[in-house]
N, CA and C atoms as an extended XYZ file, in Angstrom:
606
Properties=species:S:1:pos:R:3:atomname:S:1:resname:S:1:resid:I:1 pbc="F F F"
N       115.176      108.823       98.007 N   UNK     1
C       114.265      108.041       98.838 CA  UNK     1
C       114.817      106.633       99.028 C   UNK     1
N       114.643      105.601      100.414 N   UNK     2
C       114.722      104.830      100.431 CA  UNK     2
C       113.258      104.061      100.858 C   UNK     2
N       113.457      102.722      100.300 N   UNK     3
C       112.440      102.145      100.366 CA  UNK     3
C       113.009      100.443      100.533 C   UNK     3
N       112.110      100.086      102.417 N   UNK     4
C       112.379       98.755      102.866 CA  UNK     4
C       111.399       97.732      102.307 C   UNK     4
N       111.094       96.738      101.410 N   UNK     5
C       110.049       96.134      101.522 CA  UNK     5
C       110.161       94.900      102.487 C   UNK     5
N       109.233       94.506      103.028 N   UNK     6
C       108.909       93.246      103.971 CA  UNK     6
C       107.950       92.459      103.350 C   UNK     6
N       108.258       91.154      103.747 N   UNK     7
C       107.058       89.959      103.649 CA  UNK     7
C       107.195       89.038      104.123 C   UNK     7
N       105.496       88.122      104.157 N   UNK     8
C       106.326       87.061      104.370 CA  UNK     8
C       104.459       86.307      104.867 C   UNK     8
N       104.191       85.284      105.241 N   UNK     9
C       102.820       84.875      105.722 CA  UNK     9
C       102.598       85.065      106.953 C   UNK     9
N       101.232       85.789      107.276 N   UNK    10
C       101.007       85.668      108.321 CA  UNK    10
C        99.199       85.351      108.510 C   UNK    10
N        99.254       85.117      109.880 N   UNK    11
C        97.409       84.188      109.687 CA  UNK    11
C        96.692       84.676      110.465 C   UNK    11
N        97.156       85.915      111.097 N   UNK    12
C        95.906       87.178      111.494 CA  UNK    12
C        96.165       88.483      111.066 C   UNK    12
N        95.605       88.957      109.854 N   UNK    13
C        96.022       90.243      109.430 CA  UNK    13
C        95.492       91.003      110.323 C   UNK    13
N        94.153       91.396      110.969 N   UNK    14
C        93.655       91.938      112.242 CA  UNK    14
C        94.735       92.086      113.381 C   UNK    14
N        95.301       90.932      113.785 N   UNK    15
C        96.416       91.563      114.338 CA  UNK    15
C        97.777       92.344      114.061 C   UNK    15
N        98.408       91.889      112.992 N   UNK    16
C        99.243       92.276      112.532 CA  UNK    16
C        98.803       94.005      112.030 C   UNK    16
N        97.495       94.441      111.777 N   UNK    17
C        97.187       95.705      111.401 CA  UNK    17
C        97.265       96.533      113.267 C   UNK    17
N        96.361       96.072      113.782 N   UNK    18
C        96.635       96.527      115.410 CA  UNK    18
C        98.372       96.645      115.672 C   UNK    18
N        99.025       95.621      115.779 N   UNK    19
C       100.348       96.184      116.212 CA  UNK    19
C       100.498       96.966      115.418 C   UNK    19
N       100.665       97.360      114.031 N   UNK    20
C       101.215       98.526      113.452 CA  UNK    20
C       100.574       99.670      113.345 C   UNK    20
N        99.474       99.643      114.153 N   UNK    21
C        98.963      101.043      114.718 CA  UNK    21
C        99.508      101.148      115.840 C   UNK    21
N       100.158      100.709      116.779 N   UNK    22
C       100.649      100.593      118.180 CA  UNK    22
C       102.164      101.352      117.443 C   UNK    22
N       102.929      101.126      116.499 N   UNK    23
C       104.131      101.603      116.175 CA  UNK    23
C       103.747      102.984      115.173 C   UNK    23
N       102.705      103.259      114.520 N   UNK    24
C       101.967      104.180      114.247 CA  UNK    24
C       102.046      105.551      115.444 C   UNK    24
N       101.261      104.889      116.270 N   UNK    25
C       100.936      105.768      117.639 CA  UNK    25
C       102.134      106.433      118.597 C   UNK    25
N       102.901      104.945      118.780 N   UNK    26
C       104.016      105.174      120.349 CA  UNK    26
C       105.426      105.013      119.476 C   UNK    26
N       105.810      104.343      118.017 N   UNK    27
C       107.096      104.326      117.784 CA  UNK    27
C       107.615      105.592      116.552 C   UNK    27
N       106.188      106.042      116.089 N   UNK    28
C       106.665      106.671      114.540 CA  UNK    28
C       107.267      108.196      114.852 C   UNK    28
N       106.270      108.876      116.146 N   UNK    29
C       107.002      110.202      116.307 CA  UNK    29
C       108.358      109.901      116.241 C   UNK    29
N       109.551      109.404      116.809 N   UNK    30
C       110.393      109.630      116.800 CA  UNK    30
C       111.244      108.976      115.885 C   UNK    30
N       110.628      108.715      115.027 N   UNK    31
C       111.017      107.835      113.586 CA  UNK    31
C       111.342      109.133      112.548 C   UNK    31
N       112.551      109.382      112.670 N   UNK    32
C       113.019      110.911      112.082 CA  UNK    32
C       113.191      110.129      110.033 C   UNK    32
N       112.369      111.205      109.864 N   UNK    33
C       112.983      110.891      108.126 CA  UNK    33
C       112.112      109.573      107.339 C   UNK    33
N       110.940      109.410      108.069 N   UNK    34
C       109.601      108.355      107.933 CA  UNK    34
C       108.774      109.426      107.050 C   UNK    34
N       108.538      108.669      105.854 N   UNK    35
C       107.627      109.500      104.749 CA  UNK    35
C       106.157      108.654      104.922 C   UNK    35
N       106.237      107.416      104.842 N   UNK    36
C       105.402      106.551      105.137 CA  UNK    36
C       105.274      105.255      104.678 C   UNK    36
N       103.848      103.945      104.959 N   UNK    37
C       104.175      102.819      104.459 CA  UNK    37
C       102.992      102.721      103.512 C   UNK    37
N       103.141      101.849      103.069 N   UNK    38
C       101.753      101.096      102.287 CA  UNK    38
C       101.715       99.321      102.704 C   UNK    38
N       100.826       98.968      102.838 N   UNK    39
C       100.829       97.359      103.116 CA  UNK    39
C        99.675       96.988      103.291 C   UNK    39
N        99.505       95.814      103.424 N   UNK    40
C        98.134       94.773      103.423 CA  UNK    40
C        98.994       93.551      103.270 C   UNK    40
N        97.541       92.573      103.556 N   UNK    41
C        97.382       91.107      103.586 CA  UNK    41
C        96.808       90.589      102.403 C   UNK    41
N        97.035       89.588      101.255 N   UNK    42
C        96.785       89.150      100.471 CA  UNK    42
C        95.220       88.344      101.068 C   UNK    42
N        94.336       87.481      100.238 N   UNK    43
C        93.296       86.888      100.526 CA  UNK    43
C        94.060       85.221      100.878 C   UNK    43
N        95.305       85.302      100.069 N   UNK    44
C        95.594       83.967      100.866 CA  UNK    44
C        96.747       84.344      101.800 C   UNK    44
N        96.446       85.428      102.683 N   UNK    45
C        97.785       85.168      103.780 CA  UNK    45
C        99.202       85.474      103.581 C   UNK    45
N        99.287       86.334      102.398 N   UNK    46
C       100.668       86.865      102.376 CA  UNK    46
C       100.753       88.279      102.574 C   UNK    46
N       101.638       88.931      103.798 N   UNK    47
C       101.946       90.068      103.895 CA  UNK    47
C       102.986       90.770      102.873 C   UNK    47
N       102.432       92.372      102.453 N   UNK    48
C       103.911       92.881      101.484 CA  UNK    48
C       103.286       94.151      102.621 C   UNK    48
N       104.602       95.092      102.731 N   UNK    49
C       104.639       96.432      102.956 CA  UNK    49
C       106.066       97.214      102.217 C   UNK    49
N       105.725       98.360      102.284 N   UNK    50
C       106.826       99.432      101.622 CA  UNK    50
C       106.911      100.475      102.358 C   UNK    50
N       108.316      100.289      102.911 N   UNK    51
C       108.199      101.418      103.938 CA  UNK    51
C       109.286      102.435      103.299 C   UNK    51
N       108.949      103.973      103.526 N   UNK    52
C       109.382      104.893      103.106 CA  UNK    52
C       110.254      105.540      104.065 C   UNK    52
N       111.585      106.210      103.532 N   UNK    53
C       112.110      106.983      104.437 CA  UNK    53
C       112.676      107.282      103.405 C   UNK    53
N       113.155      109.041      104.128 N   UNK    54
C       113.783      109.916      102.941 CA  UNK    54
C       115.778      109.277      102.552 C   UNK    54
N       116.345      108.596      103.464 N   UNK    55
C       117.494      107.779      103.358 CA  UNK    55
C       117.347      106.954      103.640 C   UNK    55
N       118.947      105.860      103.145 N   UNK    56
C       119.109      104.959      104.103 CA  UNK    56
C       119.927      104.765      105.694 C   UNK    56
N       120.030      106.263      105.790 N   UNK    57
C       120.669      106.564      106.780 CA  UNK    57
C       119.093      106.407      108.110 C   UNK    57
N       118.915      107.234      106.891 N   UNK    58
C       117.067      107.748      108.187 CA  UNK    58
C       117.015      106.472      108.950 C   UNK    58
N       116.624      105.756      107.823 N   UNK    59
C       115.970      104.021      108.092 CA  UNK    59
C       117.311      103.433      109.002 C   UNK    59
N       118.002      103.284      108.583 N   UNK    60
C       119.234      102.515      109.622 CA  UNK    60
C       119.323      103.045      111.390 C   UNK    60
N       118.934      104.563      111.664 N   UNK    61
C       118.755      105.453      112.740 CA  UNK    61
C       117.412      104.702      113.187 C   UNK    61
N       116.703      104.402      112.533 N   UNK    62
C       115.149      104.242      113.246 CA  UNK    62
C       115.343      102.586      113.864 C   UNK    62
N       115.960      101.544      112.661 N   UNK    63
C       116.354      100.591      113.088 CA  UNK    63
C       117.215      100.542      114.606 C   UNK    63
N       117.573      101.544      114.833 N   UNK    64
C       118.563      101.226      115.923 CA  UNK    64
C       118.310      101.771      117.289 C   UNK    64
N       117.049      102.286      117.197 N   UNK    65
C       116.593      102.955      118.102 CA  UNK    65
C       115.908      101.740      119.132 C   UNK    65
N       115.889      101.818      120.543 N   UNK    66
C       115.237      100.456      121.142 CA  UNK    66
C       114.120      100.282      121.147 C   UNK    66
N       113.418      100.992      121.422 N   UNK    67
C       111.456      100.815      120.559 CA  UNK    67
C       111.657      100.446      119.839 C   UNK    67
N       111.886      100.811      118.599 N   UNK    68
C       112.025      100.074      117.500 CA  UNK    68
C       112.101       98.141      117.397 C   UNK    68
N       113.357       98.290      118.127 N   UNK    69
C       113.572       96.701      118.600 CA  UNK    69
C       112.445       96.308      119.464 C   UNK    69
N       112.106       96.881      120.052 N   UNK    70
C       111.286       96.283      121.395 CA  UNK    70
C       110.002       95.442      120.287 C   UNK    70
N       109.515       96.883      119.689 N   UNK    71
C       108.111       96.245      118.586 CA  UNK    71
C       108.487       95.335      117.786 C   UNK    71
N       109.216       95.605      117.205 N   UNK    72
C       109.866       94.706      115.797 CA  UNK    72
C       109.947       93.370      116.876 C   UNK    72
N       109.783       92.771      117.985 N   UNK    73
C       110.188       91.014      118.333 CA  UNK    73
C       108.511       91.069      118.488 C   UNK    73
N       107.718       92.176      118.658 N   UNK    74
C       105.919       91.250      118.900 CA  UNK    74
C       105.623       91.628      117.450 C   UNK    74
N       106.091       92.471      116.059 N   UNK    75
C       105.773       91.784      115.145 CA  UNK    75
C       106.312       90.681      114.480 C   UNK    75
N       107.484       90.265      114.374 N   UNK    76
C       108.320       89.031      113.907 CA  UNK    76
C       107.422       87.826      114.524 C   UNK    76
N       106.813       88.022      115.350 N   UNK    77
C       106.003       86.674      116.167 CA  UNK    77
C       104.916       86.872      115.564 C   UNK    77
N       104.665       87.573      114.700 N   UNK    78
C       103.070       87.382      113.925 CA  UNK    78
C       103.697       86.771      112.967 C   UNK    78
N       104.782       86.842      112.060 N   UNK    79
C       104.669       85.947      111.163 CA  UNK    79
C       105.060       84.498      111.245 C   UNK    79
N       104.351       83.726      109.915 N   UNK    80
C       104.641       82.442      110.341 CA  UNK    80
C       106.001       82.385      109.333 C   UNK    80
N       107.050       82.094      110.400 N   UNK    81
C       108.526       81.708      109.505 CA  UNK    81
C       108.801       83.052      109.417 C   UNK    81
N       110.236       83.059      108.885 N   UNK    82
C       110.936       84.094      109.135 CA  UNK    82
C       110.417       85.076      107.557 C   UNK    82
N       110.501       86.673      108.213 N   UNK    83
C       110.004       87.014      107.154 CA  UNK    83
C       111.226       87.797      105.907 C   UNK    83
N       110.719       87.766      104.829 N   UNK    84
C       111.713       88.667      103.920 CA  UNK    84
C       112.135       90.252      104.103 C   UNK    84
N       113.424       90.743      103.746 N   UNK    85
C       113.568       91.577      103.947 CA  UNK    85
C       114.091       92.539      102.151 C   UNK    85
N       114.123       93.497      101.323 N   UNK    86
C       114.333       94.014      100.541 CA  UNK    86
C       114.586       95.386      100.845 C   UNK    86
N       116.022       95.939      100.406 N   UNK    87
C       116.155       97.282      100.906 CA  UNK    87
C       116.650       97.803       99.316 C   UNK    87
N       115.800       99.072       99.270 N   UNK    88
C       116.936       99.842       98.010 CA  UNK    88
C       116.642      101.393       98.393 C   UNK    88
N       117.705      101.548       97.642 N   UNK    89
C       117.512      102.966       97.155 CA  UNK    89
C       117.268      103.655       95.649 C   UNK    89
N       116.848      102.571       94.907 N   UNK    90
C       116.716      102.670       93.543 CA  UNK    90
C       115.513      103.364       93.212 C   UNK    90
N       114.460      103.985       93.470 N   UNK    91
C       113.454      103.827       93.807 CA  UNK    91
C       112.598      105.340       92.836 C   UNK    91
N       111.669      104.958       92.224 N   UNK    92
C       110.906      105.657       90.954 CA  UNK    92
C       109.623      105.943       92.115 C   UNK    92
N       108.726      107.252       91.884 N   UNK    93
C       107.858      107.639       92.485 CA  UNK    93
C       107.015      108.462       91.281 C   UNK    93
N       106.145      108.202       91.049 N   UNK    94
C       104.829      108.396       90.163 CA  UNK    94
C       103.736      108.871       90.328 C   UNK    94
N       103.709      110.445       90.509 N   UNK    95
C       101.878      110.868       91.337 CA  UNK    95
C       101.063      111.409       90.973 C   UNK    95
N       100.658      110.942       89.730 N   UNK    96
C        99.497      111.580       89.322 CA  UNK    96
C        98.601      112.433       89.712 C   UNK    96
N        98.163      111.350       90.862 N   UNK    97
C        96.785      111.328       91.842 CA  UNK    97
C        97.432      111.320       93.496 C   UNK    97
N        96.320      111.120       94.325 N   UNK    98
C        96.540      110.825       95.695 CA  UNK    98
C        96.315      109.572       96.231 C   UNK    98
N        97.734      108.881       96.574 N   UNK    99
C        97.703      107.756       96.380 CA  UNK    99
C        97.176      107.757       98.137 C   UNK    99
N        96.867      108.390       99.090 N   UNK   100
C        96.708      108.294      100.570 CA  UNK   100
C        95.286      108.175       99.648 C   UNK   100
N        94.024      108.222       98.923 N   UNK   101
C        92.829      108.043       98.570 CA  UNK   101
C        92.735      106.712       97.861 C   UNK   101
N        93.769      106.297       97.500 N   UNK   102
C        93.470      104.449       97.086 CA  UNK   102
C        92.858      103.470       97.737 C   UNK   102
N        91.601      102.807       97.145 N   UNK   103
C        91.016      101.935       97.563 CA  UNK   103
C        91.163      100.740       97.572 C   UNK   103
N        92.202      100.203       96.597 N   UNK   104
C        92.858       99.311       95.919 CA  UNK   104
C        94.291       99.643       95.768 C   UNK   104
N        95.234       98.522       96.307 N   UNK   105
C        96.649       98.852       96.073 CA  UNK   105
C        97.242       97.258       95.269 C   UNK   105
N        98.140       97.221       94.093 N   UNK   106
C        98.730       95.881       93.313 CA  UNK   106
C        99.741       96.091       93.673 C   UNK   106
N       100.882       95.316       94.362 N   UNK   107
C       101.857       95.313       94.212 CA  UNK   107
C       102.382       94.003       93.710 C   UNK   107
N       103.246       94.092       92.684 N   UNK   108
C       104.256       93.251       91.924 CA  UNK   108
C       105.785       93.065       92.180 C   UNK   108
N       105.917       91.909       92.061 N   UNK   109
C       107.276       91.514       92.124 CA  UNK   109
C       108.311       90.819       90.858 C   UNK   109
N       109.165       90.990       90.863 N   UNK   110
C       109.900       90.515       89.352 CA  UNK   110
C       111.304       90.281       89.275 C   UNK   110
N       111.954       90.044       88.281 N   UNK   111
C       113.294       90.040       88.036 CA  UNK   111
C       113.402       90.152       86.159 C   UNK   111
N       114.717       90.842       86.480 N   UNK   112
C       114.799       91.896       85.102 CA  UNK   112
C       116.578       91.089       84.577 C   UNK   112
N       116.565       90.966       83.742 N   UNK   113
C       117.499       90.742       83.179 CA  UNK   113
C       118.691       91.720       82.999 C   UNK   113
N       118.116       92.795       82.669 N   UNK   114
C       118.782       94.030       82.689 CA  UNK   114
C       118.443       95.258       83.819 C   UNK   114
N       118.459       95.514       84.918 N   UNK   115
C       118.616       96.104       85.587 CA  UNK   115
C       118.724       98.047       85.035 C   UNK   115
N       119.679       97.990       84.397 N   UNK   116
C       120.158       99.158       84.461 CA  UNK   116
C       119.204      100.171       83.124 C   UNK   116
N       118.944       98.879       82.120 N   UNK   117
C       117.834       98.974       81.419 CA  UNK   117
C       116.312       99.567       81.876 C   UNK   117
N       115.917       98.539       82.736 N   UNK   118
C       114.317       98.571       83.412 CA  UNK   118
C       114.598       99.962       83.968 C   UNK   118
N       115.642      100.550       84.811 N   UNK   119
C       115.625      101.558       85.771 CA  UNK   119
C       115.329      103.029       84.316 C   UNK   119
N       116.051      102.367       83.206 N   UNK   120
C       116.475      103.650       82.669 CA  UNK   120
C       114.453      103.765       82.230 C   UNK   120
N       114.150      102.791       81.370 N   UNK   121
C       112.700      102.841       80.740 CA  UNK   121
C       111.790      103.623       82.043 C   UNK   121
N       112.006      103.339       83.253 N   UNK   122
C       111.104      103.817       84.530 CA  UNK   122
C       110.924      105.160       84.430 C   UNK   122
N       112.508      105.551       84.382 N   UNK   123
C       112.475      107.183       85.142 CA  UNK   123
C       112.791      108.241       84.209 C   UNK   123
N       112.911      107.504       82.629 N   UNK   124
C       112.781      108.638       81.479 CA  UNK   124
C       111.680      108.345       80.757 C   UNK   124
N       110.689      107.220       80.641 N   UNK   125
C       109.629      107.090       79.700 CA  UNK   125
C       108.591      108.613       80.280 C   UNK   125
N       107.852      109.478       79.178 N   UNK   126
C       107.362      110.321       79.184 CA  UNK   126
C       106.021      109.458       78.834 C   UNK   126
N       105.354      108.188       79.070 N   UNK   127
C       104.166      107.876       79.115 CA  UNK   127
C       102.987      108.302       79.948 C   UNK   127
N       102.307      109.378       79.860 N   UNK   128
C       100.817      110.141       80.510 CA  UNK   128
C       100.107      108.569       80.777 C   UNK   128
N        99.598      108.341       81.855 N   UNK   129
C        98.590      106.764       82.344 CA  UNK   129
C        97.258      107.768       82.392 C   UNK   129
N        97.456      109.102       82.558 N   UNK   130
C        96.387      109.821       83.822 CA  UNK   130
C        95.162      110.127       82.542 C   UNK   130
N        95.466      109.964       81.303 N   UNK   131
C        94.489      110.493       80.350 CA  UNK   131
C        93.277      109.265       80.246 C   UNK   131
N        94.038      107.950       79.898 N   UNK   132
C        93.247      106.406       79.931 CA  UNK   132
C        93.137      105.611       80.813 C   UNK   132
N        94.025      106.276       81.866 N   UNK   133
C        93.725      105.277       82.806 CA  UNK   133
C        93.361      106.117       84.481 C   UNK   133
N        93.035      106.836       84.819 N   UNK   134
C        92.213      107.919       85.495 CA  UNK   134
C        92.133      107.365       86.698 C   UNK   134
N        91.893      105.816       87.185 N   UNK   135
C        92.037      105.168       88.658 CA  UNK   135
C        93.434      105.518       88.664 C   UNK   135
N        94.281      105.181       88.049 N   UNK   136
C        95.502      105.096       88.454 CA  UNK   136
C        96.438      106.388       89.470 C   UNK   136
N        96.587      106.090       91.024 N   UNK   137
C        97.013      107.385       91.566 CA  UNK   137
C        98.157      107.725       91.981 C   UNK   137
N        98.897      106.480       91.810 N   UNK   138
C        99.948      106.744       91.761 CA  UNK   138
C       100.851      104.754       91.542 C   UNK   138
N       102.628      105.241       91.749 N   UNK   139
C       103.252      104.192       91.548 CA  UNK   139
C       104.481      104.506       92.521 C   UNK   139
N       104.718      103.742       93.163 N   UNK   140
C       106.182      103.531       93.741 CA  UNK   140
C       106.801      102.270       93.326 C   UNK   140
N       107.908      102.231       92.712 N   UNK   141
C       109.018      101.057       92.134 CA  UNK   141
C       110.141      100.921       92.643 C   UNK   141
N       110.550       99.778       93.259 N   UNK   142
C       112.387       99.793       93.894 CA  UNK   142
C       112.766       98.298       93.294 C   UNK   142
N       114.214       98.784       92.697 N   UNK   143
C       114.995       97.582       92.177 CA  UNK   143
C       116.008       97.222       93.641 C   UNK   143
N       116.077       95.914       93.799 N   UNK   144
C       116.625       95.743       94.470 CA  UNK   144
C       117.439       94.507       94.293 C   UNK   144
N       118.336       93.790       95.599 N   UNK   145
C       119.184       92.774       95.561 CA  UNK   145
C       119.728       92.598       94.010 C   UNK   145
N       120.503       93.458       93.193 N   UNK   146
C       120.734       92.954       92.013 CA  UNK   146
C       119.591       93.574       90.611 C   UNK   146
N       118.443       92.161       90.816 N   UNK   147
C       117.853       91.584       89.142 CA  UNK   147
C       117.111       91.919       90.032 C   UNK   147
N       115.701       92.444       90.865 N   UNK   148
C       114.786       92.042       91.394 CA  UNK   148
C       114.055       93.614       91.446 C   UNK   148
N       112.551       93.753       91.410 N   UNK   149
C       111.965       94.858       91.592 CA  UNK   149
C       110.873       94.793       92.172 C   UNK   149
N       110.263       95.631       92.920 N   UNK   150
C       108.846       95.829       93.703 CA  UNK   150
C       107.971       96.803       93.296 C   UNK   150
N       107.282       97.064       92.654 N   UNK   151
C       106.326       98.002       92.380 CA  UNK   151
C       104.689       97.615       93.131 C   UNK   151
N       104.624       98.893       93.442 N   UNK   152
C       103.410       99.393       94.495 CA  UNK   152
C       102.241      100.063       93.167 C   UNK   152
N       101.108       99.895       92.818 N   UNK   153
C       100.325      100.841       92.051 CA  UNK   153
C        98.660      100.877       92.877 C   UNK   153
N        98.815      101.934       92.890 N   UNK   154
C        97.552      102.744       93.648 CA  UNK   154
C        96.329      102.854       93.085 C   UNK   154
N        95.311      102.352       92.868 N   UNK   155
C        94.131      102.478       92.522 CA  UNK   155
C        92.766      103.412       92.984 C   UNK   155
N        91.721      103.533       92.429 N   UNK   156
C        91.112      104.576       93.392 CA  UNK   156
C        89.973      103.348       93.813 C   UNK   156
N        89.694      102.475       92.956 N   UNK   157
C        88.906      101.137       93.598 CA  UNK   157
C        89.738       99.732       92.883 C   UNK   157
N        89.153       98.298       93.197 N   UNK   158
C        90.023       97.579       92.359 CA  UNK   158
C        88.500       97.202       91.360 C   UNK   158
N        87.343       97.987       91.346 N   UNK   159
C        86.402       97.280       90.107 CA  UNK   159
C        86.916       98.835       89.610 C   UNK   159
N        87.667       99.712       89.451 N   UNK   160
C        87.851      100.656       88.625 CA  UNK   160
C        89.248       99.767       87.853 C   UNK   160
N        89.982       99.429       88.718 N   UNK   161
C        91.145       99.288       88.560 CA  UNK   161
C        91.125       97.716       87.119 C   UNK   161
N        89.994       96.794       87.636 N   UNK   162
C        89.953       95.571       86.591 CA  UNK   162
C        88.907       95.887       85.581 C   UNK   162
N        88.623       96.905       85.562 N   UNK   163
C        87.489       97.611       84.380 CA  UNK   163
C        88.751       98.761       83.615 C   UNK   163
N        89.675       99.445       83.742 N   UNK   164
C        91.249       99.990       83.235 CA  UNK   164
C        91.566       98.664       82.467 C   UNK   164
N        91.624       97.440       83.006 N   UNK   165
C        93.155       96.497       82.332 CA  UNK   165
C        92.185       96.235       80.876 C   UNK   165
N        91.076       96.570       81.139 N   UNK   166
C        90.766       95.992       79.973 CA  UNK   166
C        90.936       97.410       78.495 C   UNK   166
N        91.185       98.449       79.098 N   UNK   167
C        90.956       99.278       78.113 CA  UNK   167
C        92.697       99.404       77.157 C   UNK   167
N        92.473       99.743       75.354 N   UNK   168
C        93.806       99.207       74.777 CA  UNK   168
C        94.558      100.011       75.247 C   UNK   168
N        95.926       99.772       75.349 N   UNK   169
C        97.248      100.587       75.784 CA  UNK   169
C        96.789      101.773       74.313 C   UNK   169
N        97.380      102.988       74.378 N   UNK   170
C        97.824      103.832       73.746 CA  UNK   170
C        99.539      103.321       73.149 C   UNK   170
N       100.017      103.906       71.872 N   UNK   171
C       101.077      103.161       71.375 CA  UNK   171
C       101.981      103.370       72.181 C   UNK   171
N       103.010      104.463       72.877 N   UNK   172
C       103.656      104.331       73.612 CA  UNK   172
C       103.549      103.618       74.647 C   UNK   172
N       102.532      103.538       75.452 N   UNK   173
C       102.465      102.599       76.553 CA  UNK   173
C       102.691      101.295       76.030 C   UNK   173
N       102.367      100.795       74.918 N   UNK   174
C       102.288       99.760       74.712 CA  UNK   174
C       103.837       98.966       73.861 C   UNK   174
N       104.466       99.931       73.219 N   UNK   175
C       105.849      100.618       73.057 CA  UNK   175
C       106.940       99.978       74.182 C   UNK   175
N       106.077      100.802       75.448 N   UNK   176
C       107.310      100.574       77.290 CA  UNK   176
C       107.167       99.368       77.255 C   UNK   176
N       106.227       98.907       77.345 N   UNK   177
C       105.555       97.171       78.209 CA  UNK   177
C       106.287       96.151       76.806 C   UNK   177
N       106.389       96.436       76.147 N   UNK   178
C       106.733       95.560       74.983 CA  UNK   178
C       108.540       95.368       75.088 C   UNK   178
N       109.138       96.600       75.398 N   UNK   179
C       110.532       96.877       76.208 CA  UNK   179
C       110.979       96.389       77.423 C   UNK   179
N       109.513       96.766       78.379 N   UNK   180
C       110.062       95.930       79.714 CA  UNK   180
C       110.046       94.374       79.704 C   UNK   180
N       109.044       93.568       78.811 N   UNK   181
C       108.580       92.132       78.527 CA  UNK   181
C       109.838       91.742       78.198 C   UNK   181
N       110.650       92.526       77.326 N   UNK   182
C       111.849       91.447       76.846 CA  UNK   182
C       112.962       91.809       77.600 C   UNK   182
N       113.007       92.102       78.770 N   UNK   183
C       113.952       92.098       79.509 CA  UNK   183
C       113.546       91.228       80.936 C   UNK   183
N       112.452       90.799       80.668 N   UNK   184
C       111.697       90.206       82.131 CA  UNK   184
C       112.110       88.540       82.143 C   UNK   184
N       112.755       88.721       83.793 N   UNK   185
C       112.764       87.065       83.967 CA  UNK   185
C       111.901       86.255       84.351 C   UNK   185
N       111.036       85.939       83.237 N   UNK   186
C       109.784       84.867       84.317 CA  UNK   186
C       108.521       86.161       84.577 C   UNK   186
N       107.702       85.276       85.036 N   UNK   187
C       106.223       85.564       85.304 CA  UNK   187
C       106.496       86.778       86.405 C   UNK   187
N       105.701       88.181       86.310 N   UNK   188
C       105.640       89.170       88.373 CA  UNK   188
C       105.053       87.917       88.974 C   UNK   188
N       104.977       87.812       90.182 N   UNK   189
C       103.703       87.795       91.067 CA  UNK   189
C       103.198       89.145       92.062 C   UNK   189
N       101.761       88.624       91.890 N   UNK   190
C       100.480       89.725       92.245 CA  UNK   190
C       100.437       89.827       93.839 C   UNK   190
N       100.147       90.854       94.322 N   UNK   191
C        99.565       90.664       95.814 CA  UNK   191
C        99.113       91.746       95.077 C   UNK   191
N        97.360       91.190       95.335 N   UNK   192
C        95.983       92.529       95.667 CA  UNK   192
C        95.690       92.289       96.845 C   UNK   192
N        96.016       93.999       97.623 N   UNK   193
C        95.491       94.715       98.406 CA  UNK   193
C        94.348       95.011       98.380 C   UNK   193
N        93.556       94.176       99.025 N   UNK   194
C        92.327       95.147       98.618 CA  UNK   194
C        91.504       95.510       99.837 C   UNK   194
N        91.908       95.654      101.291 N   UNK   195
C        92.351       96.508      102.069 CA  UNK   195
C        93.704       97.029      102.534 C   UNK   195
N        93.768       97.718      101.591 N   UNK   196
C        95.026       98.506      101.825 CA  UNK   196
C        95.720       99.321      102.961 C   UNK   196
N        96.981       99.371      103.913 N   UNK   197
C        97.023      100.171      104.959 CA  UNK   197
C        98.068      101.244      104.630 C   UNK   197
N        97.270      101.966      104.059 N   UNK   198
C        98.130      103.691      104.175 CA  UNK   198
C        98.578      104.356      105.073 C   UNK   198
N        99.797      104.377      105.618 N   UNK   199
C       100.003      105.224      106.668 CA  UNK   199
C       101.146      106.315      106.241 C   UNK   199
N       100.730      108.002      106.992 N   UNK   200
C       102.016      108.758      106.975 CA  UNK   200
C       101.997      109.770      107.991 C   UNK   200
N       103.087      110.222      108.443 N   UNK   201
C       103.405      110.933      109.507 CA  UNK   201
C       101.984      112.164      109.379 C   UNK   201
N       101.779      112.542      110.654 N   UNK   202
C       100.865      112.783      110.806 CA  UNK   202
C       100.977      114.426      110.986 C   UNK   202
């Protein structure tokens, strides 16, 4: 899987959700190898999305297609300033649940000291979430540029989701997080979704 993330501020999420139903509608049929996105607007004005495609070939084909371009210059004009771009293919997928039923989406951002470390704890820890933590419906994670990671986690509400943080880790979970902490550079930062835009080929 590859996975593009975007961001960046913008100061009408209403619009910015309309155009990407317009590329939804008239650009995605022919968006070969589109699994789907997740995204929203923060409460103070910051856009994140995660867009899915089964390569980076897929994604580079869709990029180059002229629709594509045509939409991509009336969304770049929604944001204010130029927006970020993050591409990987590093990318951990986690599905408990049905994350197209999330009511609540967290996505986090970070930098890891060890890279090759964080990837390994991701995609061999045998930690069950689904027994204690039951909102939880899923996770998508991509390391990217280097030291840097994006994780997506799916909620089924966010008063399920801040009524979970409070309950104790089980020892292994608490085991991972104690592993990933000492490899972490600095503080994540948060974007809650808490209208979330799920989209997938239809």
């Amino acid at each position: 899987m590859f996975v593009q993330v975007i961001q960046g501020k913008v100061s009408d999420a209403d619009a910015v959700r309309r155009h990407l139903e317009t590329w939804k509608a008239e650009v995605s049929p022919g968006a070969t190898g589109w699994l789907g996105s997740t995204g929203g607007v923060t409460a103070d004005g910051r856009l994140i999305a995660l867009v899915r495609f089964d390569s980076a070939e897929a994604a580079q084909a869709n990029s180059d297609r002229p629709e594509q371009g045509a939409w991509w210059q009336g969304m770049a004009a929604l944001f204010d300033g130029d927006p970020e771009f993050h591409d990987s293919s590093s990318v951990t997928v986690d599905i408990p649940g049905d994350p197209s039923q999330a009511g609540f989406v967290q996505v986090m951002q970070g930098r890891t000291t060890d890279p090759e470390r964080a990837a390994e704890l991701m995609t061999t820890s045998d930690v069950d979430t689904s027994a204690y933590r039951p909102e939880i419906l899923g996770s998508v994670s991509a390391g990217h540029d280097g030291d840097q990671w994006t994780m997506a986690i799916y909620f089924t509400s966010e008063a399920e989701a801040r009524a979970g943080e409070q309950k104790p880790m089980p020892p292994e979970m608490e085991q991972l997080m104690k592993e990933m902490d000492a490899i972490s550079d600095g503080e994540p930062t948060y974007f809650d979704l808490t209208d979330p835009w799920l989209d997938a080929p239809d």
